[in-house]
C-alpha positions as CSV (number, residue, x, y, z in Angstrom):
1,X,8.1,-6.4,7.5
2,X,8.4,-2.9,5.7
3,X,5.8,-1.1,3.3
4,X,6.7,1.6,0.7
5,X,3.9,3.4,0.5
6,X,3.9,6.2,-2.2
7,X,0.5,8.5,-3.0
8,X,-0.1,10.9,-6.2
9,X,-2.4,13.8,-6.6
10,X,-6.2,12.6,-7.3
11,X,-7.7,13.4,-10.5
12,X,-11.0,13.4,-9.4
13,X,-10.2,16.3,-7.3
14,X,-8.1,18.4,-9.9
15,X,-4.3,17.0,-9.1
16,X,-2.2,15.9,-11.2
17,X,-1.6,12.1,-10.6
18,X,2.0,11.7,-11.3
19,X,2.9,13.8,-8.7
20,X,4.0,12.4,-5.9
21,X,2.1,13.8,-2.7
22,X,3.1,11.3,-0.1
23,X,5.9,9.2,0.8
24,X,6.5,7.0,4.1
25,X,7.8,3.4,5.1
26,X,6.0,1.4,7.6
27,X,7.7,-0.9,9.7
28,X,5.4,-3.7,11.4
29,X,5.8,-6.9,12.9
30,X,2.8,-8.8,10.9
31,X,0.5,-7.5,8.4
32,X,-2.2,-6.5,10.7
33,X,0.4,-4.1,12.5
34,X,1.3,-2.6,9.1
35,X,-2.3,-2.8,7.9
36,X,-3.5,-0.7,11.2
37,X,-0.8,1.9,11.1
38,X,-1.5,2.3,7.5
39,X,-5.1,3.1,8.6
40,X,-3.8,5.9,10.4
41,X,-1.2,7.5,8.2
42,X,-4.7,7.8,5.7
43,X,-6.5,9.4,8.2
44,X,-3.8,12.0,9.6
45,X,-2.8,12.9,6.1
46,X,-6.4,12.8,4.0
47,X,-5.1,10.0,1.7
48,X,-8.2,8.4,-0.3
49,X,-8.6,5.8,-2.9
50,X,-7.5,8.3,-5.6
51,X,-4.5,8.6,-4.0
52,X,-2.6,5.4,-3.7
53,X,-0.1,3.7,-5.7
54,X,1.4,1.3,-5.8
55,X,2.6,0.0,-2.3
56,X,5.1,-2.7,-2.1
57,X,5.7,-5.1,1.2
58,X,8.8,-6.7,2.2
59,X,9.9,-9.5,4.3
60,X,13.5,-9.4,5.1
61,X,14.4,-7.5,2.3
62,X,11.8,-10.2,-0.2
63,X,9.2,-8.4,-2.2
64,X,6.1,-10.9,-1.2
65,X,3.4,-8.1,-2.7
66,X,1.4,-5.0,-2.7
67,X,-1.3,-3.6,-0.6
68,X,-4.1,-1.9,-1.9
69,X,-5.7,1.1,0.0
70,X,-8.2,-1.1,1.4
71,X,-5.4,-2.6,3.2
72,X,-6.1,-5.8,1.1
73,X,-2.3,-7.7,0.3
74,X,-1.7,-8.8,-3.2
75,X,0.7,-11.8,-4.3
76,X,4.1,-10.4,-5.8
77,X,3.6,-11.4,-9.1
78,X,0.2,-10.1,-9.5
79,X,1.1,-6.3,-9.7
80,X,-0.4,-5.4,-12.9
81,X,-4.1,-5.2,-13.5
82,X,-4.4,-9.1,-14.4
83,X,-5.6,-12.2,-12.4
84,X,-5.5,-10.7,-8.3
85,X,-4.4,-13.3,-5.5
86,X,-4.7,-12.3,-2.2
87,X,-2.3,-13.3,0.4
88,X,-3.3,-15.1,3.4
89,X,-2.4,-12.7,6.4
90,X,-1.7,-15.6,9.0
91,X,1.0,-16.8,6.8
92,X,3.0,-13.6,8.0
């Protein structure tokens, strides 16, 4: 599994949100791998709600969805700000 995660300036703190601040891929085995060093690349680089875009995760090259900042997963086709479905972790 892979996760693009991409962050932008917070406009609640006086950035300019389309400016990309963050960038990394995260490499897990399972969700709950990716979800806890996601966890930590917040922490060690002060990434907040404000902050997140959107994230997409892969399996084996498949877009299955996006994670939120809550580490919540989202189905593929539920991207926009419609109807949410949240994918069941033990599944992957």
């Amino acid at each position: 599994m892979k996760l693009k995660i991409e962050c932008y300036g917070n406009i609640d703190h006086g950035q300019n949100p389309y400016e990309l601040t963050a960038k990394k891929e995260i490499d897990g085995k399972n969700i709950q791998d990716i979800r806890g060093k996601v966890y930590d690349f917040q922490s060690k680089n002060q990434i907040g709600g404000g902050n997140w875009g959107e994230c997409p995760l892969y399996l084996h090259g498949v877009l299955i969805g996006y994670m939120s900042y809550n580490g919540t997963v989202w189905d593929r086709s539920d991207s926009d700000l419609g109807r949410k479905e949240e994918i069941d972790d033990t599944k992957f």
